[in-house]
N, C-alpha and C positions, 0 to 999 in steps of 0.2 A: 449628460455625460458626453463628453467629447471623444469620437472614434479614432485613434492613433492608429488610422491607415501608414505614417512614417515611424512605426516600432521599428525595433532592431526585433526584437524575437516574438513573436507571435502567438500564445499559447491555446488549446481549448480544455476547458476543467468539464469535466463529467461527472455530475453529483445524482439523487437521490437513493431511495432506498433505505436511511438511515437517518436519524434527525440531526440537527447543525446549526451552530448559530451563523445564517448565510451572512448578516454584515461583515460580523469581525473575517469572519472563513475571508470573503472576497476581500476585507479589506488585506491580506496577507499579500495579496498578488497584485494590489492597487497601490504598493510599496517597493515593488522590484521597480530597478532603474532599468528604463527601454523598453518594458513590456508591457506588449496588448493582450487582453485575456478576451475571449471571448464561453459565454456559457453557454451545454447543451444538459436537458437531463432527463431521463427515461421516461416514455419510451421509445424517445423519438433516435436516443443518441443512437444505439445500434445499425442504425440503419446511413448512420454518417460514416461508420468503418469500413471506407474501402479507400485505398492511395488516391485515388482521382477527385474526390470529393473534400480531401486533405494537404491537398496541394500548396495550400496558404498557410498552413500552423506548423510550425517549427517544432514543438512537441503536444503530446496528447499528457493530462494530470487526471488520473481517475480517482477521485475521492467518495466514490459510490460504492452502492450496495444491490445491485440485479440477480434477479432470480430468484427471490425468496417473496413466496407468498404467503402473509402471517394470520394466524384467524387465533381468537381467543381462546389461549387456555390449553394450545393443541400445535403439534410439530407443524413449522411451515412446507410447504407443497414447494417443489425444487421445482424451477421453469429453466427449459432450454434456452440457450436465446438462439433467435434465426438461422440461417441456414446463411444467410448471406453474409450475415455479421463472422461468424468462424470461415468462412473463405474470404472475406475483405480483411481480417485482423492475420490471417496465412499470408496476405499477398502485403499487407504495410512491413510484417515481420521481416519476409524478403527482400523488402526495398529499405529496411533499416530505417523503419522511421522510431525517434525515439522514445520511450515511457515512462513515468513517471508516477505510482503506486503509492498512497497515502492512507495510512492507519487503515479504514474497516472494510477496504477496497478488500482487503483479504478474506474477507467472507463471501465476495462477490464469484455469481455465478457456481453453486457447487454444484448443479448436473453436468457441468462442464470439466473435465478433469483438465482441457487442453490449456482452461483461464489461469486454473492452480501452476502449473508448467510454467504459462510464462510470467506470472509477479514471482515465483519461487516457494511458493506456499499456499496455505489454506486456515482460514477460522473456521470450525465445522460447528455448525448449531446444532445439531444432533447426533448421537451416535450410529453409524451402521455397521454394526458385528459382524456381517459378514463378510466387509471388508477387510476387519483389524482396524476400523475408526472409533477412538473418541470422542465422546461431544468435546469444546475448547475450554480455554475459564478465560475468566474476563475478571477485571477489577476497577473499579473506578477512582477517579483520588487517589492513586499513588502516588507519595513524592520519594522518586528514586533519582539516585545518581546516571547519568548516560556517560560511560567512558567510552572515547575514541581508540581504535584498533587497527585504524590504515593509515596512512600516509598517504593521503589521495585529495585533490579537489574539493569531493563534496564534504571533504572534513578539514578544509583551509579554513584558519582562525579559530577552531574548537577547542585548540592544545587539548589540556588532557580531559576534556568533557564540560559538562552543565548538569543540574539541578534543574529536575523539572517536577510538575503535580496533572498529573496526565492518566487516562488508562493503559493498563497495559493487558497481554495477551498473553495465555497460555497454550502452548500447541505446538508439533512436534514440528522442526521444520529442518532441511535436507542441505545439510552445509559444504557439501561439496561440489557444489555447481553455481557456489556464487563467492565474490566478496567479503568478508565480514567489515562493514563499517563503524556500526557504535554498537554494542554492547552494555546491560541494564544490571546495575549492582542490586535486584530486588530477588528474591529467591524466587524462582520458578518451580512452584511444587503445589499440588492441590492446595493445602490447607490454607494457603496466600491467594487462592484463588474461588468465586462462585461458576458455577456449571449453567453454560449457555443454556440447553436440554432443559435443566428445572426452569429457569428463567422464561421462555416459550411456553413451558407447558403455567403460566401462571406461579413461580415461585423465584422472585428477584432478590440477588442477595444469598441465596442460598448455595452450602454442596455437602451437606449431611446427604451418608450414601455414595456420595459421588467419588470417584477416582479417576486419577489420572498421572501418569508416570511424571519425572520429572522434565519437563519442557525445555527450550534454548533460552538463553535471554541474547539472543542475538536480534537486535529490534531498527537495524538499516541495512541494506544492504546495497550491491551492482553486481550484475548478474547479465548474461545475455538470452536473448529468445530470438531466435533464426540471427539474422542480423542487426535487431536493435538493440541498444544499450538501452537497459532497464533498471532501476532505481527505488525499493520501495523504504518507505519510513513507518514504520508504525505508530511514534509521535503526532499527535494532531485530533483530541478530541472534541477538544472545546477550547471556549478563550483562555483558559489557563492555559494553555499549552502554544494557545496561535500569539498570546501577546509576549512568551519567553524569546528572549535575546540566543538563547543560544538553538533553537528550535528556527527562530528565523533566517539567522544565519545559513542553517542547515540548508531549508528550503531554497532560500540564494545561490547556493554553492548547488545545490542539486539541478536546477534552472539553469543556471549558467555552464553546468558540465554536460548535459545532455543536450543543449544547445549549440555547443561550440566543438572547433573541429576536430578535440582527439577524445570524444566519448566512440564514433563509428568506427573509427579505426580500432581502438580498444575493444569493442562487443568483437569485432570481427576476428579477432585474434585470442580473444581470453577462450580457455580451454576450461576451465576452473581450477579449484586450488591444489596444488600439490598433496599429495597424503601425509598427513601429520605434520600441515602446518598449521601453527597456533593462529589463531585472529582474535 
């Protein structure tokens, strides 16, 4: 494969932690025009999160899943990540470098609350009550409708949405400090949904027992963390989802906006949404 030292935008994808079908996956960003991708994945990536070492990639795509160590039958053991990696991911946020958050990336890292902060959320695989956490649901094969809710960029050419067969997530997420971009016509309520929790513990498919309040279906967002503009999609679990036209687009339009020059300016100034505004 030929190294496109003369891209125009430069990206690095940060994968494992979660299974993937890697052809199709990379073939997603071996289809953007002008872009060199280059891959890193756990556990070496952490240790590339610091500005100086980032100086060449125009945006960082995390489509990973760190921190979760899983053993059969039995909740996963939460891992910190380093010490250097949360002071080099403080100092990129600083310097606005931008991000770019991809479906199950949102389960990443949960001993970290600072990771949940900045993609804007969290999948929680297990419960902890003494927080006030739910474990999440998850579904696989849904075909839902995705309606558009901003007039923004990363939703240039969606008009009023796309039809996908995708997973999707359940889980409580905090809408006043971000964007609403797409929005998912599938009910967000337990019984549409299986319980991570039984899933780990050896019961997939399941959520007899389980409860959980009614969820967002808010499933794209832009959002800012210190100074970079941040972008997650929760679309993207498999090739049903990586070979849809209108999922691709998305990705396009998301690359291209956190690449070019009025995403910085925009993080640096979005306050979030006004109170009771509809998205």
């Amino acid at each position: 494969m030929v190294i496109r030292y003369d891209a125009a935008v430069k990206l690095l994808l940060v994968t494992k932690g979660h299974p993937f079908d890697r052809p199709a996956f990379f073939a997603l960003f071996d289809a953007l025009p002008d872009v060199a991708w280059t891959h890193v994945e756990h556990p070496a990536a952490p240790w590339l999160m610091a500005p100086e070492r980032l100086r060449a990639f125009d945006l960082l795509v995390f489509y990973d899943m760190p921190g979760l160590l899983f053993r059969p039958a039995t909740p996963p053991d939460r891992i910190d990540p380093p010490d250097a990696m949360k002071a080099g991911m403080e100092a990129l946020l600083a310097e606005g470098k931008p991000l770019l958050f991809l479906h199950h990336a949102l389960a990443g890292w949960p001993a970290w609350d600072r990771w949940a902060e900045i993609i804007g959320g969290r999948f929680h695989y297990t419960p902890d009550p003494a927080r006030g956490i739910i474990d999440s649901g998850y579904r696989h094969d849904v075909t839902h409708r995705v309606r558009v809710v901003a007039d923004h960029p990363v939703t240039d050419g969606l008009d009023d949405g796309f039809t996908i067969t995708d997973e999707l997530y359940l889980t409580r997420i905090n809408e006043a400090d971000k964007l609403p971009l797409l929005r998912s016509g599938h009910r967000f309520e337990a019984e549409n949904f299986h319980s991570a929790d039984l899933a780990v513990r050896g019961r997939m498919h399941a959520n007899d027992g389980w409860h959980h309040p009614p969820g967002s279906d808010l499933i794209a967002w832009a959002k800012r963390a210190g100074n970079s503009p941040v972008v997650y999609i929760q679309c993207g679990d498999g090739p049903s989802a990586y070979g849809n036209p209108g999922y691709r687009r998305l990705l396009s339009n998301a690359v291209a906006w956190l690449t070019g020059p009025d995403a910085g300016p925009w993080a640096r100034n979005f306050t979030g949404m006004p109170a009771g505004k509809p998205g």
